[in-house]
C-alpha positions in Angstrom: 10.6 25.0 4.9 11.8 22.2 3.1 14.3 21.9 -0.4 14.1 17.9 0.1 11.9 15.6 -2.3 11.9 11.9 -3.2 11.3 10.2 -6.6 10.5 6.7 -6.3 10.5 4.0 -9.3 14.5 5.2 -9.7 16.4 2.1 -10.9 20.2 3.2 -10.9 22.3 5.9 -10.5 22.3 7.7 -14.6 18.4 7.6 -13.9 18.8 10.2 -11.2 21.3 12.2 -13.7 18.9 12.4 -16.8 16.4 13.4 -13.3 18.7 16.4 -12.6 18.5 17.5 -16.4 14.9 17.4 -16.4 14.2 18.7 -12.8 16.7 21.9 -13.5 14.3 23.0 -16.0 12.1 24.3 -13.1 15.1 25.3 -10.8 18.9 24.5 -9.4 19.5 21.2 -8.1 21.9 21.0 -5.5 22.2 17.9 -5.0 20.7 14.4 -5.7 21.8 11.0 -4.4 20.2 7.1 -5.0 19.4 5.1 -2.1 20.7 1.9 -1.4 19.6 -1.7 -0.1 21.4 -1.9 3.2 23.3 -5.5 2.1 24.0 -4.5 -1.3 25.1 -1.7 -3.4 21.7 -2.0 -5.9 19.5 0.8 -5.6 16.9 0.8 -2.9 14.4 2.0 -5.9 14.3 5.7 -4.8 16.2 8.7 -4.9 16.5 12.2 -2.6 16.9 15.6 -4.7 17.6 18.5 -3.0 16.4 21.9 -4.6 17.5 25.2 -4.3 14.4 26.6 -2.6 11.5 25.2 -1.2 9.5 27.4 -3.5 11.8 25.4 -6.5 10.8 22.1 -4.8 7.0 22.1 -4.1 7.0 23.6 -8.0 9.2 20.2 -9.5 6.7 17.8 -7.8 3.6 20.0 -9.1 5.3 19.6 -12.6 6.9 16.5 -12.5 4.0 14.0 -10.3 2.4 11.5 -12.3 4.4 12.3 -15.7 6.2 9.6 -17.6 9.6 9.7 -17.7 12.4 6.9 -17.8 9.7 4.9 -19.2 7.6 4.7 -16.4 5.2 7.5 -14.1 7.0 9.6 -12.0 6.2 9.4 -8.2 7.4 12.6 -6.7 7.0 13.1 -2.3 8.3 15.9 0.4 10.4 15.1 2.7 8.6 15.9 5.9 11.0 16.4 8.9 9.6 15.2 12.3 10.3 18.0 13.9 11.5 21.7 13.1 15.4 22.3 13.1 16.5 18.3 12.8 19.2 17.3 11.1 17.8 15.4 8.0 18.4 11.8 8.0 19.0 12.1 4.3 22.5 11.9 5.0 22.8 15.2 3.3 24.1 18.0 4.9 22.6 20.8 6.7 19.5 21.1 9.0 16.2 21.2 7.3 13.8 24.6 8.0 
């Protein structure tokens, strides 16, 4: 299934490294990335982690949703493909399962 989560309430990018630190303590993060506003290069407020097993994934957000971290609650979501076998639109590689 799916490796992909969200975190919202991310304000810039060494918010989504002290993330990493604290998400690897439930499993390997392969990658991570901040979103940005479209006309700017400020953050869009949210950021895409990619675990390395779904099973590693759906365990961060049980752990993670609803804690404080960065000074604020965390606000962890699934990526939910629209259909089986697309190519996420994460901009990250690979096809999502």
């Amino acid at each position: 299934m799916n490796q992909i989560f969200y975190v919202n309430n991310i304000r810039q990018a060494r918010d989504l490294s002290e993330l990493e630190n604290l998400f690897s303590l439930v499993g390997d993060v392969e990658s991570q990335r901040l979103e940005l506003h479209p006309r700017s290069t400020r953050g869009a407020g949210f950021g895409i982690f990619v675990m390395a097993t779904q099973q590693q994934a759906e365990d961060c957000i049980e752990r993670f949703h609803g804690t404080q971290a960065l000074g604020q609650t965390l606000s962890l979501t699934s990526h939910k493909p629209k259909c089986q076998g697309q190519v996420a639109k994460s901009g990250l590689s690979g096809t999502v399962r």
